[in-house]
MILUM-766282 format. One record per atom (N, C-alpha, C, O): x, y, z; residue in three letters. Coordinates in steps of 0.05 Angstrom, whole numbers, plus 32768, in hexadecimal, padded with zeros to 4 digits. Layout:
MILUM-766282
XYZALA/...
//
This chain:
MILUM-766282
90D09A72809CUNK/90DF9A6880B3UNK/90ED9A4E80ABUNK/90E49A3C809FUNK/910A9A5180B6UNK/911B9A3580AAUNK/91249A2980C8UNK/912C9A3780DAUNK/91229A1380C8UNK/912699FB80D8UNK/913899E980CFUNK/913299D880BEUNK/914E99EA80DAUNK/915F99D080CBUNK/916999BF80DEUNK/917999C880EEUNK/916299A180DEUNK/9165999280F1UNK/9182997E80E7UNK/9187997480D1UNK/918E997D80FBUNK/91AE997380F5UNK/91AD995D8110UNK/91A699648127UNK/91B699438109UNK/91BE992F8119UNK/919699288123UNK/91919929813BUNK/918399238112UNK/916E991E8130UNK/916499058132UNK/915B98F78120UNK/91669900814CUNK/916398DE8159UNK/914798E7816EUNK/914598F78180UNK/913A98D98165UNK/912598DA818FUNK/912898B78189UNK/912898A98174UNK/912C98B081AEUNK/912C989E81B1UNK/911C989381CAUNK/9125989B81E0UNK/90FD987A81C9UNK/90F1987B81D9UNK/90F9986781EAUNK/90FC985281DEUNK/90FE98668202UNK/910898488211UNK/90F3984C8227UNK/90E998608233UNK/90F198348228UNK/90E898218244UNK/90F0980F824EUNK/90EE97F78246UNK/90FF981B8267UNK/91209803826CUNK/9123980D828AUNK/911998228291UNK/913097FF8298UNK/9136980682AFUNK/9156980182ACUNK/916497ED82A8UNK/915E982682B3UNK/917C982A82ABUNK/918A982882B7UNK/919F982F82ACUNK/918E982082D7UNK/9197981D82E7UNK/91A3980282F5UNK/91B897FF8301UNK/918997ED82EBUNK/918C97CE82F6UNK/91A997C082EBUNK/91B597B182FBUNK/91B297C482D7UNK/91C897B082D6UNK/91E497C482E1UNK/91E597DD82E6UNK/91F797B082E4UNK/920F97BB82EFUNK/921997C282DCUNK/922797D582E2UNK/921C97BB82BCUNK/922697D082A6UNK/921897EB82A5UNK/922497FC8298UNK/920097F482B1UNK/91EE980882A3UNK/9201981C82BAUNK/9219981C82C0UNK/91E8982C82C6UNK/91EE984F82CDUNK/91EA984682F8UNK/91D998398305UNK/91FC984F82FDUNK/91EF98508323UNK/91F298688326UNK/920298778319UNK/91E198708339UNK/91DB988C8345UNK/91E5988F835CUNK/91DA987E836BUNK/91F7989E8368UNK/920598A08387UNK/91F598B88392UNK/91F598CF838BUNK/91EA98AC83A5UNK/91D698C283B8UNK/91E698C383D3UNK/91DC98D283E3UNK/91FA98B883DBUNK/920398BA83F7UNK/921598D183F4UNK/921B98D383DCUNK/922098E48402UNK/923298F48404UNK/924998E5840FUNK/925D98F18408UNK/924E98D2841BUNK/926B98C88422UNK/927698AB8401UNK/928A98A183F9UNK/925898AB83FCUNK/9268989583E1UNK/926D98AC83D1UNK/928598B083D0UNK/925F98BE83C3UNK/926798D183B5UNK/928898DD83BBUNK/929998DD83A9UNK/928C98E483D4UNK/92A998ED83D9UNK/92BD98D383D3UNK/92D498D783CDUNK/92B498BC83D6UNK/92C298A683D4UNK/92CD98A083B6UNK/92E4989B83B0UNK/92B498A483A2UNK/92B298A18388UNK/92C798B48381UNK/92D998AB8372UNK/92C998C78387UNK/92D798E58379UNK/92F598E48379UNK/930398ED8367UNK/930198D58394UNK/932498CE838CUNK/932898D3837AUNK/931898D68368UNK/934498D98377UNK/934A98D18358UNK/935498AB8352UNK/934D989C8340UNK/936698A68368UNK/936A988A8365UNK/93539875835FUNK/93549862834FUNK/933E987B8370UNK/932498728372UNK/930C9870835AUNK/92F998608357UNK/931A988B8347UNK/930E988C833AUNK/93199877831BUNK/930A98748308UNK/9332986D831DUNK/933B9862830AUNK/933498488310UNK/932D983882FFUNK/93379840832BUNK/933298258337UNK/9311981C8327UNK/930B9807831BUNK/92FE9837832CUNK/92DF98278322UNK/92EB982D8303UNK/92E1981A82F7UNK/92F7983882F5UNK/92F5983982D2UNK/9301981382D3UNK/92F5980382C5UNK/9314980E82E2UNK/932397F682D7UNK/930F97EC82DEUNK/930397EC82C9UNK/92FB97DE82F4UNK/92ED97D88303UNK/92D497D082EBUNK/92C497C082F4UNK/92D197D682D5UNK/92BD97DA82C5UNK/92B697C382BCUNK/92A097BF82B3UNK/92CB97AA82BFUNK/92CE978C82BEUNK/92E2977C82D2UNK/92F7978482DCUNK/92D6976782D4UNK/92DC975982F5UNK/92F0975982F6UNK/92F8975682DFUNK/9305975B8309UNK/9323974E830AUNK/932997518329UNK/9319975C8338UNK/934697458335UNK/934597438351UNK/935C975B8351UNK/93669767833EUNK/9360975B8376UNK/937597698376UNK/938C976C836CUNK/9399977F8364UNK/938F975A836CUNK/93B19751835BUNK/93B497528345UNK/93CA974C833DUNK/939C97598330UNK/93A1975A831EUNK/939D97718311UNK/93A7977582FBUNK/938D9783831EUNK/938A979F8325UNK/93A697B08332UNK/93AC97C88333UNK/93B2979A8339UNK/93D097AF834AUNK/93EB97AE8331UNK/93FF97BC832FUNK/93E29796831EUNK/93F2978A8304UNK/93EA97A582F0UNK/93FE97B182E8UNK/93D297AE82E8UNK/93C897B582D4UNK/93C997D382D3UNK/93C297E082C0UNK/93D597E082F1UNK/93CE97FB82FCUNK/93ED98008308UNK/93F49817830DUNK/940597E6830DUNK/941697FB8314UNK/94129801833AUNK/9422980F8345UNK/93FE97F78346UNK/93FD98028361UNK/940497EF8371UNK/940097D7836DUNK/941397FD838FUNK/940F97E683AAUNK/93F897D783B4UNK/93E397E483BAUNK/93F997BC83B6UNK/93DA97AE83BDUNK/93D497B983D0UNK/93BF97C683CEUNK/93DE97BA83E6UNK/93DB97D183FFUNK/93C897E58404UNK/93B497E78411UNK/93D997F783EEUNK/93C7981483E3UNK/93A2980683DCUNK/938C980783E7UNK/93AE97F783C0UNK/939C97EB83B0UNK/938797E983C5UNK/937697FB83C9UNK/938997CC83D6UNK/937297C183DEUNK/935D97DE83F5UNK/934597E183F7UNK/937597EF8404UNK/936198008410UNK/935498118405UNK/934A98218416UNK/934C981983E4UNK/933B982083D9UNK/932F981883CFUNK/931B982383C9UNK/933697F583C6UNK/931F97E983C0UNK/930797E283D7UNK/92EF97DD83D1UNK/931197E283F5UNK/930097E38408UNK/92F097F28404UNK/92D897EC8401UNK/92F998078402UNK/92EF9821840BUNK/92D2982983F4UNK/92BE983683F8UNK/92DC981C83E1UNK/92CC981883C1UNK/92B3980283CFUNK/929B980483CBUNK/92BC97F683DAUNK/92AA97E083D8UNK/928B97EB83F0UNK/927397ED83F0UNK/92A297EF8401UNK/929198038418UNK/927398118412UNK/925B980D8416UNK/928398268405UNK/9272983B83F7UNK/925C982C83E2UNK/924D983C83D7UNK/9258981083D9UNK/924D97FF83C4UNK/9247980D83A3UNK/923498138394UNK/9264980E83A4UNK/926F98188389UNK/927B9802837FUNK/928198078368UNK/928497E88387UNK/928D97D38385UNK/928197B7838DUNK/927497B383A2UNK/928597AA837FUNK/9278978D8385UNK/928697778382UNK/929897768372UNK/928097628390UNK/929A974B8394UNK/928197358384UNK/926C972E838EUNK/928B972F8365UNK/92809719835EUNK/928797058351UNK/927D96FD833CUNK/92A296F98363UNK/92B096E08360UNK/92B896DE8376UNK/92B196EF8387UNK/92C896CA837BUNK/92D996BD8392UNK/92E996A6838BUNK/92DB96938385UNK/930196A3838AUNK/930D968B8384UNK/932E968C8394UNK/933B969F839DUNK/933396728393UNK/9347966183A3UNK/9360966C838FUNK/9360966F8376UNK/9373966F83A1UNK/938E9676839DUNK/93A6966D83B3UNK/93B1967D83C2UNK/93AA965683B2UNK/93BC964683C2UNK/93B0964783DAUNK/939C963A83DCUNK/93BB965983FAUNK/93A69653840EUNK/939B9673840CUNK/93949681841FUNK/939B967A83F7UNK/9385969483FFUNK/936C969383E4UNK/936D968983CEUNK/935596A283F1UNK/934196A883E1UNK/933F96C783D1UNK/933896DB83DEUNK/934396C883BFUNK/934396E083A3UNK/932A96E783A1UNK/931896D6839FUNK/9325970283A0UNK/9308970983A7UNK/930E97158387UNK/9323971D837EUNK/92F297138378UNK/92FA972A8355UNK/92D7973C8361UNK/92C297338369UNK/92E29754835CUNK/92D39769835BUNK/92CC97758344UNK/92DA97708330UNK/92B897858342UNK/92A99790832AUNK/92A297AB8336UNK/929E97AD834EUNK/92A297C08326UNK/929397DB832EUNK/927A97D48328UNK/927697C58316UNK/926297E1833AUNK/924C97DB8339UNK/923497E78321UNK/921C97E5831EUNK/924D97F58312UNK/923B980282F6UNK/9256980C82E5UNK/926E980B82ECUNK/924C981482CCUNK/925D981B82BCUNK/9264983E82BBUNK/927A984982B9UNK/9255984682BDUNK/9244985D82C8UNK/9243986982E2UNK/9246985682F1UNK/9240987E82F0UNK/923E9885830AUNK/923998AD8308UNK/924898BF8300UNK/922598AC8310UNK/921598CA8319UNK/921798CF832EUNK/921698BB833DUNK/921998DE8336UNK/921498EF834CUNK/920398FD835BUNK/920A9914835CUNK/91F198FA8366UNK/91CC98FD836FUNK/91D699198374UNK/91EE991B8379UNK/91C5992F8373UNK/91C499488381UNK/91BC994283A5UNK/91BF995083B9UNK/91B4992E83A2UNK/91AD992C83C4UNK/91C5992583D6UNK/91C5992383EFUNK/91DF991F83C3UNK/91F5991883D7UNK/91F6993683DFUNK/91FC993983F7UNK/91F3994883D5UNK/9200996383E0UNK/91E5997383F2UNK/91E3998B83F0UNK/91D299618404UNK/91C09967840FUNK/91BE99888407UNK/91C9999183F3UNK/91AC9999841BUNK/91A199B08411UNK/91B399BD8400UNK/91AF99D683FEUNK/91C699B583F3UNK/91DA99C583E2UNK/91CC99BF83CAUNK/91CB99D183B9UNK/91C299A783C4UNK/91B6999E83B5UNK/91A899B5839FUNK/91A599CC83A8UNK/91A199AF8387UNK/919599C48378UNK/917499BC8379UNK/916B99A5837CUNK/916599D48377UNK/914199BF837CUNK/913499D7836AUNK/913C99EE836FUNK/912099D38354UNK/911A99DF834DUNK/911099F98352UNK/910F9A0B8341UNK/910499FB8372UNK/90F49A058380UNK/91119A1A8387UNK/91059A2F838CUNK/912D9A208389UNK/913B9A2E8390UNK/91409A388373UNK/914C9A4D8372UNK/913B9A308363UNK/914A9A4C833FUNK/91249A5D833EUNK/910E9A548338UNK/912D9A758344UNK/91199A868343UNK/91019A828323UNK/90E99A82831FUNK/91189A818313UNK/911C9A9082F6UNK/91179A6D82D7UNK/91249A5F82C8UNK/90FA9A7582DFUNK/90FE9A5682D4UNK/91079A4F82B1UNK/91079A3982A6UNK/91119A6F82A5UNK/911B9A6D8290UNK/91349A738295UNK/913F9A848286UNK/91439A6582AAUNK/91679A6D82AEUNK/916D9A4D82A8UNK/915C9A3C82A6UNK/91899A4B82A4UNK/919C9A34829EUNK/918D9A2982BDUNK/917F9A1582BDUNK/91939A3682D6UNK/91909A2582F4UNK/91799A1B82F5UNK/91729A088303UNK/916B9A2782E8UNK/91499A1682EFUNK/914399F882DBUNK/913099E882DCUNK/916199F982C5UNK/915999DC82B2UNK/916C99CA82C1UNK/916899B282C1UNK/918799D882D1UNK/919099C582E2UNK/918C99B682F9UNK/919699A28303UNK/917799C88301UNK/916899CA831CUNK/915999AB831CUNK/915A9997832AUNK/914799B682FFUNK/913A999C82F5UNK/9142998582EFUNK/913A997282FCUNK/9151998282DFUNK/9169996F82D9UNK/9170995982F4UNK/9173994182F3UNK/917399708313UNK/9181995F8328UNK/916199528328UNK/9164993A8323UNK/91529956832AUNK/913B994F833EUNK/91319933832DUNK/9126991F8336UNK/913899388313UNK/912B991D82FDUNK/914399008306UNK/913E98E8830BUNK/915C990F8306UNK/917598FB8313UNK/916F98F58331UNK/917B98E18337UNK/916099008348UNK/915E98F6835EUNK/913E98E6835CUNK/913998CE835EUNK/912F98F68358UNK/911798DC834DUNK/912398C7833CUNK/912998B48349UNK/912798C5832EUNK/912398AA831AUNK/913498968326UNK/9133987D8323UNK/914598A68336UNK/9161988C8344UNK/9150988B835DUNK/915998768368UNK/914398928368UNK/912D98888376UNK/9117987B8376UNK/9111986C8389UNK/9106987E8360UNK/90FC9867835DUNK/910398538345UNK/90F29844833AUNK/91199853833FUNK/9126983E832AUNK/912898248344UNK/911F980D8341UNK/913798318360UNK/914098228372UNK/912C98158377UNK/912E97FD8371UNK/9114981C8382UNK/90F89817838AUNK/90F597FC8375UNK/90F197E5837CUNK/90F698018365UNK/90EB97EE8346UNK/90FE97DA834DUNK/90F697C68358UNK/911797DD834AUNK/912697C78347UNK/912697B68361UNK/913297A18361UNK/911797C08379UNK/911C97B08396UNK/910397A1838FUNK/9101978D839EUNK/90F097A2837EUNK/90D997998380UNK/90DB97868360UNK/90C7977E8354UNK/90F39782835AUNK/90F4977F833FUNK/90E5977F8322UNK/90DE976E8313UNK/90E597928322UNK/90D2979E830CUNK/90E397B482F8UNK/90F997BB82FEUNK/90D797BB82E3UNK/90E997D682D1UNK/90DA97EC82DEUNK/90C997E682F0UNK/90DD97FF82D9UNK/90D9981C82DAUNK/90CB982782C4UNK/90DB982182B2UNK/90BB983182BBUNK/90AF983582A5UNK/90C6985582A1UNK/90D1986082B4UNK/90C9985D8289UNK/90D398788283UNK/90D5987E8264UNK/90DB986D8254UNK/90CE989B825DUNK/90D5989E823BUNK/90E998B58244UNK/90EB98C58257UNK/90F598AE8230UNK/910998CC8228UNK/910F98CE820BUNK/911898BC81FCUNK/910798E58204UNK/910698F081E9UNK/9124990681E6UNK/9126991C81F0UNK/913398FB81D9UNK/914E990A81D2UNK/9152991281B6UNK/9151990381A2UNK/9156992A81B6UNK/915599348195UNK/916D994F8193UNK/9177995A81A6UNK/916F99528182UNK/917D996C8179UNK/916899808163UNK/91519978815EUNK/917099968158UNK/915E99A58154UNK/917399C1814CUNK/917799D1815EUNK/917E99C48132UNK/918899DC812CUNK/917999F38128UNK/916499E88121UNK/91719A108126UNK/915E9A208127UNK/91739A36811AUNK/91899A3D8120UNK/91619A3D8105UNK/916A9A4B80FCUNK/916D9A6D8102UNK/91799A7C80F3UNK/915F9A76811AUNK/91659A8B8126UNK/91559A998142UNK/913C9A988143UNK/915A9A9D814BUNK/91489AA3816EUNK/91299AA58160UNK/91149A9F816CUNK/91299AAA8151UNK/91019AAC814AUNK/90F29A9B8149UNK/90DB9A998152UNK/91079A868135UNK/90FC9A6C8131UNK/90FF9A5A8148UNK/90ED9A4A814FUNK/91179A5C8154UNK/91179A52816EUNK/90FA9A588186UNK/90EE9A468190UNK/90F79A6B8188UNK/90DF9A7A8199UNK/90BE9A67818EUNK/90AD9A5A819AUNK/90C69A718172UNK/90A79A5B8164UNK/90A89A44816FUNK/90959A3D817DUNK/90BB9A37816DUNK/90BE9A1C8173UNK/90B39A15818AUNK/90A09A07818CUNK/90C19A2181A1UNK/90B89A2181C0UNK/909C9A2681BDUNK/908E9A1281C1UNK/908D9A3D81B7UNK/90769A4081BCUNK/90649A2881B0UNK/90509A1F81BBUNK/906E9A1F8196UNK/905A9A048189UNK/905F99EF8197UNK/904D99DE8196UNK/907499EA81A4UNK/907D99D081AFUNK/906799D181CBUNK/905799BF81CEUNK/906899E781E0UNK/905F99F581F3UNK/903799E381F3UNK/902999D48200UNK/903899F581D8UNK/901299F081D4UNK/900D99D581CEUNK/8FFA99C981D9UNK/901E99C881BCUNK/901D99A881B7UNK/9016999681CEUNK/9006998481D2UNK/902F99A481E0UNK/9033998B81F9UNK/90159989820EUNK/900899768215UNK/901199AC8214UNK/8FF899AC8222UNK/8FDD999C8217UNK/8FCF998B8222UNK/8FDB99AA81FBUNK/8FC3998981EEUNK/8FC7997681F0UNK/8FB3996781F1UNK/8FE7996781F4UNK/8FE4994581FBUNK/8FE599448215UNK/8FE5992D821DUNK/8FE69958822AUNK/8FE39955824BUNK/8FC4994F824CUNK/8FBA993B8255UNK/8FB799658240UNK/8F9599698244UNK/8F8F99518235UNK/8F7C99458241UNK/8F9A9941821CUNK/8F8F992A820EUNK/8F94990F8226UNK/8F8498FC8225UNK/8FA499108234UNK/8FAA98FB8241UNK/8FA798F8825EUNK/8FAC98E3826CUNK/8F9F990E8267UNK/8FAE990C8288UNK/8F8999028290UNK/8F7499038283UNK/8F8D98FD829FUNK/8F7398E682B0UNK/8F7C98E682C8UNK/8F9298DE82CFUNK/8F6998F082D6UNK/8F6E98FB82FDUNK/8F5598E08307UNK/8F5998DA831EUNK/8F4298D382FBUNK/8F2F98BF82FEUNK/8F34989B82FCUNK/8F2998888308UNK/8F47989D82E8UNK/8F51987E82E3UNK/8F6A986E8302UNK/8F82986F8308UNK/8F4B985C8310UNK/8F60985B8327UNK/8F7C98438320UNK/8F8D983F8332UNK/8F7E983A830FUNK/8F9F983382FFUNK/8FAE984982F3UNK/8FC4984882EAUNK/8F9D985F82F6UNK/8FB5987E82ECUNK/8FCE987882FFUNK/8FCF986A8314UNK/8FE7988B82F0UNK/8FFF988782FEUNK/900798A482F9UNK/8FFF98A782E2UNK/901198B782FFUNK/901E98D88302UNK/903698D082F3UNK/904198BB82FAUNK/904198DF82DDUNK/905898DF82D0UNK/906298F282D3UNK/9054990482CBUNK/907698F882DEUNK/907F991882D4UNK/9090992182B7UNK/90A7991982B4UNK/908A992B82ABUNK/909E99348293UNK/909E99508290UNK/908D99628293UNK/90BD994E8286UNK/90CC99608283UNK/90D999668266UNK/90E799578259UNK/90D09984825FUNK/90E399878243UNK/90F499A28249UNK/90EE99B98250UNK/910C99938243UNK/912099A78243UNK/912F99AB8225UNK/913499968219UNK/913599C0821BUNK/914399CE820CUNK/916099E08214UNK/916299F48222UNK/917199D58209UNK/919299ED8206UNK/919F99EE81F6UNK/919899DC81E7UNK/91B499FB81EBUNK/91C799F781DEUNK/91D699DC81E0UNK/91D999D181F6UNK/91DE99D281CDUNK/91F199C381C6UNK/920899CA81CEUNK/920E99E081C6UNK/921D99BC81E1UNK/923999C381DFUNK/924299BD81C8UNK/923A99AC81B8UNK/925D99D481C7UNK/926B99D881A9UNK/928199BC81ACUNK/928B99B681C1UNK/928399B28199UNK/92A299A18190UNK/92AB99A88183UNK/92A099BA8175UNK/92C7999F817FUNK/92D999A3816AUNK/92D099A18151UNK/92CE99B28140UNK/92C899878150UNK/92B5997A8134UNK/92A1998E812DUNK/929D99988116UNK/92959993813FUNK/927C99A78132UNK/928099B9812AUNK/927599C48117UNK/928E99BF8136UNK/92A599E78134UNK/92AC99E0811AUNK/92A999F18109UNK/92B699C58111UNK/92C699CA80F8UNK/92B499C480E4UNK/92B999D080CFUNK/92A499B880E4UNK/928E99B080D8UNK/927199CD80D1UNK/925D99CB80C2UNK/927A99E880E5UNK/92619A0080DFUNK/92709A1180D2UNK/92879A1780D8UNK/92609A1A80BDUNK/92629A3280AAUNK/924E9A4480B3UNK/92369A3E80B8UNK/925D9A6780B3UNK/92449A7980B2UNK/922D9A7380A9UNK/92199A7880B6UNK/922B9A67808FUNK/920F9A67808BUNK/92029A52809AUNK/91EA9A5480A1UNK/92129A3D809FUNK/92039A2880B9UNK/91FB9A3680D2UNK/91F09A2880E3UNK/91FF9A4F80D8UNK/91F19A5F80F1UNK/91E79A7380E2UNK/91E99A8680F2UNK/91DE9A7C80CDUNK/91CD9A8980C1UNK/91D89AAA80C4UNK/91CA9ABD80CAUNK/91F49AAA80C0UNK/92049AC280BDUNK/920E9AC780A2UNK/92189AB68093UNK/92099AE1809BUNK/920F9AE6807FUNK/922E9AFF8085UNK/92349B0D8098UNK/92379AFC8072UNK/92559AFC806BUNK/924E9B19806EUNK/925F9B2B806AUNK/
//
């Protein structure tokens, strides 16, 4: 059996990815989400990515301040935006705004019961049951990231990211099943229902395909997918 691993990184963090205004925000409201989605709105938070005021935002974009400022309201509203300056400009005061992350997600809970939940993909070896999952790890963790950060503290979290070429559904299959039996011995090695400082983790391993790129496309040969001529 051949295994050939191309590009592999695992990387362990313990960070709370949410707290600064460069990192990632999570939009759980359904009216900031529709707010976010504009298209004007949506260029306003890319420029937004570093402070500047109206006026200099209506200089740099080409738009009426008019227009401008009622979506920066409207931005600000929804707290997709943040005012963190203020300064004097003859008799008026110049407010400089910032988007409130660099980053911005989308909670599955803005789209209440539309929402995906694991408990609705029947089929827990379909694409919907790893998306399913996927929403529920993005509505927990932006939930209690928030929790953490009101109480100012980090969030404890690992995430293990890797790639993994396989040289054909068999070896692929091995893999799952060894990976499968591994994980259960370090559940049974570790898990403690008695230690009253125990804390419940949930983890999750997910496996898929790689999306194709150009680069990669140009970069595979038959024999790099284990096809003979």
């Amino acid at each position: 059996m051949l295994i050939v691993l191309t590009n592999l990184f695992v990387r362990f963090t313990l960070h709370d990815m949410l707290a600064s205004p460069h990192g990632v925000q999570v939009i759980e409201r359904p009216e900031a989400a529709a707010t976010a989605l504009r298209g004007t709105r949506r260029t306003l938070l890319a420029a937004l990515t570093e402070p500047d005021s109206a006026a200099g935002l209506a200089r740099r974009l080409g738009l009426p301040r008019q227009r401008l400022n009622y979506h920066l309201r409207a931005l600000e509203k929804a707290g997709l935006l943040e005012c963190v300056a203020e300064r004097r400009k003859g008799n008026c005061t110049e407010r400089i705004l910032r988007a409130t992350a660099r980053a911005f997600v989308i909670s599955p809970d803005a789209l209440g019961s539309f929402g995906p939940t694991p408990e609705s993909a029947h089929d827990r070896f379909s694409a919907a049951y790893v998306v399913a999952v996927a929403a529920r790890t993005i509505t927990e963790v932006s939930s209690l990231d928030a929790r953490a950060r009101a109480d100012e503290r980090r969030l404890a979290t690992l995430t293990l990211d890797s790639e993994i070429r396989f040289a054909s559904p068999e070896s692929r299959a091995a893999f799952a099943q060894e990976l499968t039996e591994r994980l259960a011995e370090l559940v049974a090695k570790y898990h403690d229902d008695e230690s009253p400082r125990g804390r419940r983790f949930r983890l999750v391993t997910i496996g898929h395909p790689r999306p194709d790129t150009p680069s990669s496309d140009a970069a595979t040969t038959p024999a790099d997918l284990g096809v003979r001529r």
